[in-house]
BASEVEX-432926 format. One record per atom (N, C-alpha, C): residue number from 1; atom name; x negated, y negated, z. Coordinates in nm, 4 decimals. Layout:
N
<site><num>NUM</num><atome>CA</atome><x>X</x><y>Y</y><z>Z</z></site>
...
% end
This chain:
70
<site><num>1</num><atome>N</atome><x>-10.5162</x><y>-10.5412</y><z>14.8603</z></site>
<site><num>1</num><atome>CA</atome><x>-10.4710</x><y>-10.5747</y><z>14.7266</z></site>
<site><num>1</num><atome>C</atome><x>-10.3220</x><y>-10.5475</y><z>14.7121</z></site>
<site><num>2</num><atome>N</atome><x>-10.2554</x><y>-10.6106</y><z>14.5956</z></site>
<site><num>2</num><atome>CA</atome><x>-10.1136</x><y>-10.5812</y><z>14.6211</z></site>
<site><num>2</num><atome>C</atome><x>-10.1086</x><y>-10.4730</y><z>14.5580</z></site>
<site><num>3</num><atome>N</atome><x>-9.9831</x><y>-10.4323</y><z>14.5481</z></site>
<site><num>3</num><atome>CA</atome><x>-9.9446</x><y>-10.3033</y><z>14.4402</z></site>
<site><num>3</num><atome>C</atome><x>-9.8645</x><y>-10.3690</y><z>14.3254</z></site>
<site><num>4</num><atome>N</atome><x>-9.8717</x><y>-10.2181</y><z>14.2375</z></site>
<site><num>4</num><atome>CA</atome><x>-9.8340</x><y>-10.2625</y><z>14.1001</z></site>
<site><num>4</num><atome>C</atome><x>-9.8436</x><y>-10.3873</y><z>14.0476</z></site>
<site><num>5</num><atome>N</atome><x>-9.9562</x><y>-10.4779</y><z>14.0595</z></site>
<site><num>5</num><atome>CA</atome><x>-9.9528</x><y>-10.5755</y><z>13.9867</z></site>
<site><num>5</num><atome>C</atome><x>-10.0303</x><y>-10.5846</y><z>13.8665</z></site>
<site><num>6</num><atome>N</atome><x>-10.0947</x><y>-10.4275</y><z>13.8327</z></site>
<site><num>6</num><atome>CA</atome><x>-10.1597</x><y>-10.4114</y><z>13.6757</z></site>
<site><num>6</num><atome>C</atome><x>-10.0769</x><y>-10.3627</y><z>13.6106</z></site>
<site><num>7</num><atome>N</atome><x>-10.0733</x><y>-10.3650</y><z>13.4484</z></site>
<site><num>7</num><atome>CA</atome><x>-9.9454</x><y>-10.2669</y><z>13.4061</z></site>
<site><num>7</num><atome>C</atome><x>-10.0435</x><y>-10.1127</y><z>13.3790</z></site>
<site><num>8</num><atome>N</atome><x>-9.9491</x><y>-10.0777</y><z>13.3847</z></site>
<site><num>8</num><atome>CA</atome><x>-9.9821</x><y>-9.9030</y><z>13.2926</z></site>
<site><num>8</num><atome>C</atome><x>-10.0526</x><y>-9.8929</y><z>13.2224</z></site>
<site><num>9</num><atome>N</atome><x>-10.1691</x><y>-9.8122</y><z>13.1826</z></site>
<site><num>9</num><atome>CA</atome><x>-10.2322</x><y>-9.7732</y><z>13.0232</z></site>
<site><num>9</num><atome>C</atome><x>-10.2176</x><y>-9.6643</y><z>13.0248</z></site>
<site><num>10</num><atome>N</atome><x>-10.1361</x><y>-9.6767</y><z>12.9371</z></site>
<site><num>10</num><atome>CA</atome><x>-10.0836</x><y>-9.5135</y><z>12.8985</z></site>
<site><num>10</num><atome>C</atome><x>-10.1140</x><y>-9.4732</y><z>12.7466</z></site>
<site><num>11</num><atome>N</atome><x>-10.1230</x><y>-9.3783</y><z>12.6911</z></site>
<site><num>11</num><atome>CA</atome><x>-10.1188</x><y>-9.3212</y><z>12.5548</z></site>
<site><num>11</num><atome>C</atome><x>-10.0583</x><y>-9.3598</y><z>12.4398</z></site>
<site><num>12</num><atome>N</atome><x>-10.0910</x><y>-9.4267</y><z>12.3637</z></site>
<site><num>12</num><atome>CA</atome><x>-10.0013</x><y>-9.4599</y><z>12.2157</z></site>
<site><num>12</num><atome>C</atome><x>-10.0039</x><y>-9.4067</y><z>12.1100</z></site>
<site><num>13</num><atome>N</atome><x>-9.9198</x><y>-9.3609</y><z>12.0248</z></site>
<site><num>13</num><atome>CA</atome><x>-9.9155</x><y>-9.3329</y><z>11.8893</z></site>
<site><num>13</num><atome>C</atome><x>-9.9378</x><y>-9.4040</y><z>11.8007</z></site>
<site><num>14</num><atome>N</atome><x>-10.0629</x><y>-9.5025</y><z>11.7333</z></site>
<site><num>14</num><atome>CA</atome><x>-10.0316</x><y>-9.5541</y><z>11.6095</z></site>
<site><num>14</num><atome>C</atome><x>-10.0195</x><y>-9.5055</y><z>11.5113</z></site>
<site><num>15</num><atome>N</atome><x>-9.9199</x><y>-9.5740</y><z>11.4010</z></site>
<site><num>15</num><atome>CA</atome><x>-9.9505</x><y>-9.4898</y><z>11.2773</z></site>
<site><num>15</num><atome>C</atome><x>-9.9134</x><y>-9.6635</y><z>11.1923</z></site>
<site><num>16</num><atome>N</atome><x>-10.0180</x><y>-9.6344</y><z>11.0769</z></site>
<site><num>16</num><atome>CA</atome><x>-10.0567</x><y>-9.7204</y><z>10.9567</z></site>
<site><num>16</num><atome>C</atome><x>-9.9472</x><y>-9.7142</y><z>10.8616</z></site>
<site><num>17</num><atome>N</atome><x>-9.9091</x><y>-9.8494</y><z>10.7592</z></site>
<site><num>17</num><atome>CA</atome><x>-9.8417</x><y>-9.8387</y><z>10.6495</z></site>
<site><num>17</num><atome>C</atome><x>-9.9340</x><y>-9.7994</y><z>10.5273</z></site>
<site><num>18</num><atome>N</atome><x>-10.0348</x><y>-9.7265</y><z>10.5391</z></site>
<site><num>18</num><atome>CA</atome><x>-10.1289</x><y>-9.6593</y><z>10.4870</z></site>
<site><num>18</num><atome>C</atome><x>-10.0810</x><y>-9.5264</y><z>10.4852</z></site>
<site><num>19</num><atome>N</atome><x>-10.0475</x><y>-9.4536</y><z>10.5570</z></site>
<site><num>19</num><atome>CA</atome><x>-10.0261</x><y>-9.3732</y><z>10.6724</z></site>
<site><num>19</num><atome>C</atome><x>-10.1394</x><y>-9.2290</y><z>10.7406</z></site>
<site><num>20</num><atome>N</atome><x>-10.2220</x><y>-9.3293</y><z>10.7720</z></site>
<site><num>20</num><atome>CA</atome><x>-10.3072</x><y>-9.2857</y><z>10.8852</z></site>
<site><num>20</num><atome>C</atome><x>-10.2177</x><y>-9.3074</y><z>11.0116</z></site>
<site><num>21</num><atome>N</atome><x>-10.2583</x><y>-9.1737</y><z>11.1106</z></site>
<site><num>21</num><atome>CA</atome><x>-10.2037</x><y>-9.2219</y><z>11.2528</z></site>
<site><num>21</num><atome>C</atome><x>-10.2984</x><y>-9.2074</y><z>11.3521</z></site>
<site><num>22</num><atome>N</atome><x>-10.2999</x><y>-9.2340</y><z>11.4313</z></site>
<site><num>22</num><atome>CA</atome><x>-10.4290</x><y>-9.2020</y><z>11.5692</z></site>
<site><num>22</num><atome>C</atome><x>-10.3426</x><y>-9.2346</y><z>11.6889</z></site>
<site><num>23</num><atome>N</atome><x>-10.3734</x><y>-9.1686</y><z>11.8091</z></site>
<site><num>23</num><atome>CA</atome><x>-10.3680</x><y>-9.1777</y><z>11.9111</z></site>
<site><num>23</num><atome>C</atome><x>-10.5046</x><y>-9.3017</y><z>12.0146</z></site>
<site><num>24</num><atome>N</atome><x>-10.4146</x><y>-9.3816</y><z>12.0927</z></site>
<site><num>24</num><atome>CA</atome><x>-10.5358</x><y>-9.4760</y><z>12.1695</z></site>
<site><num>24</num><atome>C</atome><x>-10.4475</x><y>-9.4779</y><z>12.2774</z></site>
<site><num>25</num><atome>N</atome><x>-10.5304</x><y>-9.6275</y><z>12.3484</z></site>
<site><num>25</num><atome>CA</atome><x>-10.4484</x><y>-9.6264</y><z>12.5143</z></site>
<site><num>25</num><atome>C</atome><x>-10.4165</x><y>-9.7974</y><z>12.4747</z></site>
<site><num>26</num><atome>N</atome><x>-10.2906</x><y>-9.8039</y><z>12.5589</z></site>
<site><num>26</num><atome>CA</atome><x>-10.2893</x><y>-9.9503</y><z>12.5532</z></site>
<site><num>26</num><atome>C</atome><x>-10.2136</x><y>-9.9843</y><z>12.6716</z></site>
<site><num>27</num><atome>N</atome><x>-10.1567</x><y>-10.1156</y><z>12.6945</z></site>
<site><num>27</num><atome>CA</atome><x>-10.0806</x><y>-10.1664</y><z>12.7951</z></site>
<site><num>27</num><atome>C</atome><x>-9.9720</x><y>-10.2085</y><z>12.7824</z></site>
<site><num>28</num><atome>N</atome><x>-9.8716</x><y>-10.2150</y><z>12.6422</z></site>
<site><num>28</num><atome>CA</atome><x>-9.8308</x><y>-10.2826</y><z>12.5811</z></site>
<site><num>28</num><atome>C</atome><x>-9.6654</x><y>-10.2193</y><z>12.6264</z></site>
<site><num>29</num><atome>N</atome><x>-9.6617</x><y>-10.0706</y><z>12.6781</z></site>
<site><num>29</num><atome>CA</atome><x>-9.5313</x><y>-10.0174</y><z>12.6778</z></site>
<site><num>29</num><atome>C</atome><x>-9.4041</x><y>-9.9216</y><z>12.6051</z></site>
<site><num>30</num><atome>N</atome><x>-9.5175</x><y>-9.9725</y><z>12.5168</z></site>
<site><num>30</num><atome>CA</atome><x>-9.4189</x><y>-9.8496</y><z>12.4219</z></site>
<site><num>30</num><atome>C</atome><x>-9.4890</x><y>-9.7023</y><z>12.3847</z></site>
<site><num>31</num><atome>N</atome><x>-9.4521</x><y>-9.6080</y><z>12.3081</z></site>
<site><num>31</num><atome>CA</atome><x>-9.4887</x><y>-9.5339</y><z>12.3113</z></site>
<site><num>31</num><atome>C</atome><x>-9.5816</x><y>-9.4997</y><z>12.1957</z></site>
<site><num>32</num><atome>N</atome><x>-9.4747</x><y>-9.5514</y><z>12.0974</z></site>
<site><num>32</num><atome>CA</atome><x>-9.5335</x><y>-9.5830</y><z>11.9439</z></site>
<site><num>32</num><atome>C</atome><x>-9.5330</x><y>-9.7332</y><z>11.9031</z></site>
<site><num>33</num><atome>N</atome><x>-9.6895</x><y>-9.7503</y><z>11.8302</z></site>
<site><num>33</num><atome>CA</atome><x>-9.6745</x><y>-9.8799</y><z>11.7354</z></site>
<site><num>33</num><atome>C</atome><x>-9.6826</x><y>-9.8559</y><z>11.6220</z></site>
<site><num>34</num><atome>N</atome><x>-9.6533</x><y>-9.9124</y><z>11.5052</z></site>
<site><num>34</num><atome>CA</atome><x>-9.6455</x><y>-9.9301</y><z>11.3522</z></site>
<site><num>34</num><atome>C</atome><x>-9.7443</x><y>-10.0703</y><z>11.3656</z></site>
<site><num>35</num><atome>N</atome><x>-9.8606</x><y>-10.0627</y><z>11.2843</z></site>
<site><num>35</num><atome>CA</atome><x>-9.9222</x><y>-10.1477</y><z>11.1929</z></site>
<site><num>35</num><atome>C</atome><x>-9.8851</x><y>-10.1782</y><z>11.0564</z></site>
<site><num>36</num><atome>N</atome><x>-9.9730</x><y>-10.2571</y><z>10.9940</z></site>
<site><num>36</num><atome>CA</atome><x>-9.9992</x><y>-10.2801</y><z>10.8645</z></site>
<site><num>36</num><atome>C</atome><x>-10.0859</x><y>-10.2247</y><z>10.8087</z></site>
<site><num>37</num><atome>N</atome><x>-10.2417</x><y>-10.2559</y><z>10.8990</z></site>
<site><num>37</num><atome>CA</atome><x>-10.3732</x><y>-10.2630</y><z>10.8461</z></site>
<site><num>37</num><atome>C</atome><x>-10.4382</x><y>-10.1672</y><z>10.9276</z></site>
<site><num>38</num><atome>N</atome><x>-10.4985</x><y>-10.1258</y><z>10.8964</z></site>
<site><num>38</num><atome>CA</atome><x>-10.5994</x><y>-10.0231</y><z>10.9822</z></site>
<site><num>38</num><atome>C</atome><x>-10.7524</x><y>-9.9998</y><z>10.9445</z></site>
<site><num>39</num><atome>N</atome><x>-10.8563</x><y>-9.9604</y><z>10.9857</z></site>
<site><num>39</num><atome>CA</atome><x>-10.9758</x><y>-9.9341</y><z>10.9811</z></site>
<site><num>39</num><atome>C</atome><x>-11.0104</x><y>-9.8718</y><z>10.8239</z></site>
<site><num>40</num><atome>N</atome><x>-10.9207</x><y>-9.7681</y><z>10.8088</z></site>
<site><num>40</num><atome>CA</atome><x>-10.8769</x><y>-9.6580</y><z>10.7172</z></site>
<site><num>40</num><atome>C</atome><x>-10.8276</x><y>-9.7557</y><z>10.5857</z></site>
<site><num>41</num><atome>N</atome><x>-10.8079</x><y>-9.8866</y><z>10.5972</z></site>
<site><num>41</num><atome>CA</atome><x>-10.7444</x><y>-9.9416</y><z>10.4639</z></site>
<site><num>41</num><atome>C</atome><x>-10.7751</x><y>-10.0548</y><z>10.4832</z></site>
<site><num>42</num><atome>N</atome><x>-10.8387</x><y>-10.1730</y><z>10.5489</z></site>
<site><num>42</num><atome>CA</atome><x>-10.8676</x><y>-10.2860</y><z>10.5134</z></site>
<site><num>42</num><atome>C</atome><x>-10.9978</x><y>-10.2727</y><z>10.4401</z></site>
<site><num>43</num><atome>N</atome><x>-10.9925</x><y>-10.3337</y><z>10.3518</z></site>
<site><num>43</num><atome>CA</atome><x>-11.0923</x><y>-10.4147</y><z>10.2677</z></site>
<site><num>43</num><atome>C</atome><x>-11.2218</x><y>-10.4135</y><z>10.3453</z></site>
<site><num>44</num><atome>N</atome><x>-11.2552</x><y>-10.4629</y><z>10.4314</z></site>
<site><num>44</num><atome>CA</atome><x>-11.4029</x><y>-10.4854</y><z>10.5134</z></site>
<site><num>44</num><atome>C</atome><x>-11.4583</x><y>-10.4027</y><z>10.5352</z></site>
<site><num>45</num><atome>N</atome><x>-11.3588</x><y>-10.2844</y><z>10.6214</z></site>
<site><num>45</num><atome>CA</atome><x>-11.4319</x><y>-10.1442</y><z>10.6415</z></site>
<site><num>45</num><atome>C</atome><x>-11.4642</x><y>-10.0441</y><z>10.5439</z></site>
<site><num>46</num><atome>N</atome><x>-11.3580</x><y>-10.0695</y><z>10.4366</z></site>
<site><num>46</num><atome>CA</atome><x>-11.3631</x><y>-9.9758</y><z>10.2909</z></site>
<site><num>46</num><atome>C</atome><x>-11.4887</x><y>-10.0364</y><z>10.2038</z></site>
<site><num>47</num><atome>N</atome><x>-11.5324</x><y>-10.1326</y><z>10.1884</z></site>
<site><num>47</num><atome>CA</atome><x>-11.6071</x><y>-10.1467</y><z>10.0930</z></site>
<site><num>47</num><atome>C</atome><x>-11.5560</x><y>-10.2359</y><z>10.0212</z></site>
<site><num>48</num><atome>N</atome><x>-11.4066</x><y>-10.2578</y><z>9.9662</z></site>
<site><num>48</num><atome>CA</atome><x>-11.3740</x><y>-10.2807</y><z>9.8751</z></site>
<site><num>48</num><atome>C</atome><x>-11.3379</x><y>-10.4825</y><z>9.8696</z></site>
<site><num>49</num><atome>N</atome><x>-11.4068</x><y>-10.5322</y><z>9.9766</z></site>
<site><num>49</num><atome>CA</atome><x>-11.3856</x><y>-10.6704</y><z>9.9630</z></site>
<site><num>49</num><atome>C</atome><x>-11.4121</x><y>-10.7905</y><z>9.8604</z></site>
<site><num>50</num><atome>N</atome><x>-11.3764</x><y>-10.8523</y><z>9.7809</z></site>
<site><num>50</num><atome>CA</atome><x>-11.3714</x><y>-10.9373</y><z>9.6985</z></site>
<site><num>50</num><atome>C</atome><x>-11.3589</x><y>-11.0585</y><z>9.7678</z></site>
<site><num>51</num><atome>N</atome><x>-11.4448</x><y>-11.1530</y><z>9.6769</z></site>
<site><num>51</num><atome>CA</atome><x>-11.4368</x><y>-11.2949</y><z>9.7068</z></site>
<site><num>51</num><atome>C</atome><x>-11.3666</x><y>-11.3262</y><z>9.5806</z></site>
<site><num>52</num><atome>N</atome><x>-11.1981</x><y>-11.4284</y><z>9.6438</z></site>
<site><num>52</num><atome>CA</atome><x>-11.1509</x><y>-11.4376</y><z>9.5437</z></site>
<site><num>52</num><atome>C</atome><x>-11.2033</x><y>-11.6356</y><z>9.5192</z></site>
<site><num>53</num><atome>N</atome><x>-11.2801</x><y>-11.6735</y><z>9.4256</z></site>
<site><num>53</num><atome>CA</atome><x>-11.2771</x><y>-11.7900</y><z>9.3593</z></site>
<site><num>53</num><atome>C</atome><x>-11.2071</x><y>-11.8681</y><z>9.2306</z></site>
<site><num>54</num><atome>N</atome><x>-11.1008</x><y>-11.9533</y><z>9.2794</z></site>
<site><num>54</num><atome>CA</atome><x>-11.0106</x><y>-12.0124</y><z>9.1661</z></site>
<site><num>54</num><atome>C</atome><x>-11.0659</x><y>-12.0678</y><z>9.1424</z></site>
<site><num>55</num><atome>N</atome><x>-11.1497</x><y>-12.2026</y><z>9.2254</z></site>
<site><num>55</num><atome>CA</atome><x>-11.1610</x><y>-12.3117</y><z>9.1905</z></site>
<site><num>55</num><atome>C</atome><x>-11.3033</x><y>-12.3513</y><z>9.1823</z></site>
<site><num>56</num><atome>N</atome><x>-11.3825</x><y>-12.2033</y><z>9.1222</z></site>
<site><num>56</num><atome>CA</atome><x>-11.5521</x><y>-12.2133</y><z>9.1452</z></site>
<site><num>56</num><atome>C</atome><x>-11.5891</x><y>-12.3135</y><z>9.2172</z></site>
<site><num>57</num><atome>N</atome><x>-11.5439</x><y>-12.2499</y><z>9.3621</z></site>
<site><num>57</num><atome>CA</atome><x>-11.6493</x><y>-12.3233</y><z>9.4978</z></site>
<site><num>57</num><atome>C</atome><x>-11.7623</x><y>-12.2545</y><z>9.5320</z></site>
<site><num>58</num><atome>N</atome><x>-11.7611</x><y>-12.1145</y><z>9.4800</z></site>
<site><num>58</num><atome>CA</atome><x>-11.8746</x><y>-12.0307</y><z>9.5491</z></site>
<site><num>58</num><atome>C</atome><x>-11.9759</x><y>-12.0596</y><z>9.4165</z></site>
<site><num>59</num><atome>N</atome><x>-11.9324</x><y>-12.0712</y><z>9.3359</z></site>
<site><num>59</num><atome>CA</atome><x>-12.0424</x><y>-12.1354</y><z>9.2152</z></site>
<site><num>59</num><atome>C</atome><x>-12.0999</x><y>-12.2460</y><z>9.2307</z></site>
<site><num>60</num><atome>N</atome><x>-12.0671</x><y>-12.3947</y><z>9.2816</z></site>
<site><num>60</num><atome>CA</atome><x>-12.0955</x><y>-12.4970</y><z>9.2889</z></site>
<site><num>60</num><atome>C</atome><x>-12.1563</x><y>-12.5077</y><z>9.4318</z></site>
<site><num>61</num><atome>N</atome><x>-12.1537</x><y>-12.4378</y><z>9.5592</z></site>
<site><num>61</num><atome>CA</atome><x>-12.2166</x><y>-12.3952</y><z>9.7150</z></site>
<site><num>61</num><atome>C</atome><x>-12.3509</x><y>-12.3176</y><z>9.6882</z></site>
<site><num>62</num><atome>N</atome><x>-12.3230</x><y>-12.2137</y><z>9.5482</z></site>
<site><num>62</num><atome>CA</atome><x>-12.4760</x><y>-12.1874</y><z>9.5074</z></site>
<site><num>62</num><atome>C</atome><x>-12.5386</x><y>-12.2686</y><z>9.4894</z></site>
<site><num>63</num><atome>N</atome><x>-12.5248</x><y>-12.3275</y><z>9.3793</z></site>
<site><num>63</num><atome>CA</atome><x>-12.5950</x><y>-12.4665</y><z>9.2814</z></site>
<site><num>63</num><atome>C</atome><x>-12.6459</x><y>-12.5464</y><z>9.3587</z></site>
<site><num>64</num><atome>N</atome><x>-12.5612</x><y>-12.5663</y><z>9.4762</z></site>
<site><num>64</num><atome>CA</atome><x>-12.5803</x><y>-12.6895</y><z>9.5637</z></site>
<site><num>64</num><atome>C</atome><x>-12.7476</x><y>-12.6670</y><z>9.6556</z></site>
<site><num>65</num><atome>N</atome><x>-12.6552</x><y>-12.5235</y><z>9.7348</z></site>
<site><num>65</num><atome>CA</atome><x>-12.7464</x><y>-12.4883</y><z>9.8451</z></site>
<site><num>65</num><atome>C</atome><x>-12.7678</x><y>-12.4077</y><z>9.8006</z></site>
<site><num>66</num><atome>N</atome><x>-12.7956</x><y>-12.3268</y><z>9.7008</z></site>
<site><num>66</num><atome>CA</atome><x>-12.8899</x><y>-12.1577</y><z>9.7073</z></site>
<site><num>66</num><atome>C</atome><x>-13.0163</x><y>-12.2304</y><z>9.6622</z></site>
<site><num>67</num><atome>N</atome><x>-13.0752</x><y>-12.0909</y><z>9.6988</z></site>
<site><num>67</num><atome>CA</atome><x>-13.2644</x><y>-12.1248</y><z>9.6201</z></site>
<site><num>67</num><atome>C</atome><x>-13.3044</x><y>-12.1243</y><z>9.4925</z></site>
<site><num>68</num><atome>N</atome><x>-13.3740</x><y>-12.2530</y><z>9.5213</z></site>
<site><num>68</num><atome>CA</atome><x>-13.3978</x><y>-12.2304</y><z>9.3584</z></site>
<site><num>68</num><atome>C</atome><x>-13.5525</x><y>-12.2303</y><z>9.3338</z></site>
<site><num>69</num><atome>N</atome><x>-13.5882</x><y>-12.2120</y><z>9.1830</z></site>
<site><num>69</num><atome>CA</atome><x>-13.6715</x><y>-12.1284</y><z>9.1293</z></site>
<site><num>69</num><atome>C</atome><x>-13.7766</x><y>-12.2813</y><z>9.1057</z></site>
<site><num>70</num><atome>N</atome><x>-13.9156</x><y>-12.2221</y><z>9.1203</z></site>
<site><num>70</num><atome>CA</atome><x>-14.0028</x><y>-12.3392</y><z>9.1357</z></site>
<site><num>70</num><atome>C</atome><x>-14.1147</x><y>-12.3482</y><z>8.9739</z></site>
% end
């Protein structure tokens, strides 16, 4: 096999504009990354997700296709 033709995984610092930080491994080279989003603050993992409807499509996708009552 040749040499050095994988890179490094070495240790990273992330830290969140939340500011959560954690330590992981990556390949990427640096030492530290800065995010946006993290586990700790998106919407999906928190609970806190909303369906936003302007233009009552999720009203009219019910109507259309939900079940209805016999």
């Amino acid at each position: 096999m040749k040499k050095d033709t994988h890179p490094k995984y070495e240790a990273v610092k992330v830290s969140c504009s939340c500011g959560n930080a954690f330590e992981t491994k990556s390949t990427c080279g640096k030492k530290e990354l800065s995010i946006e989003v993290c586990s700790e603050c998106h919407p999906f993992y928190t609970g806190q997700q909303k369906i936003i409807d302007t233009a009552g499509r999720v009203d009219r996708f019910k109507q259309k296709y939900g079940k209805k009552d016999k």
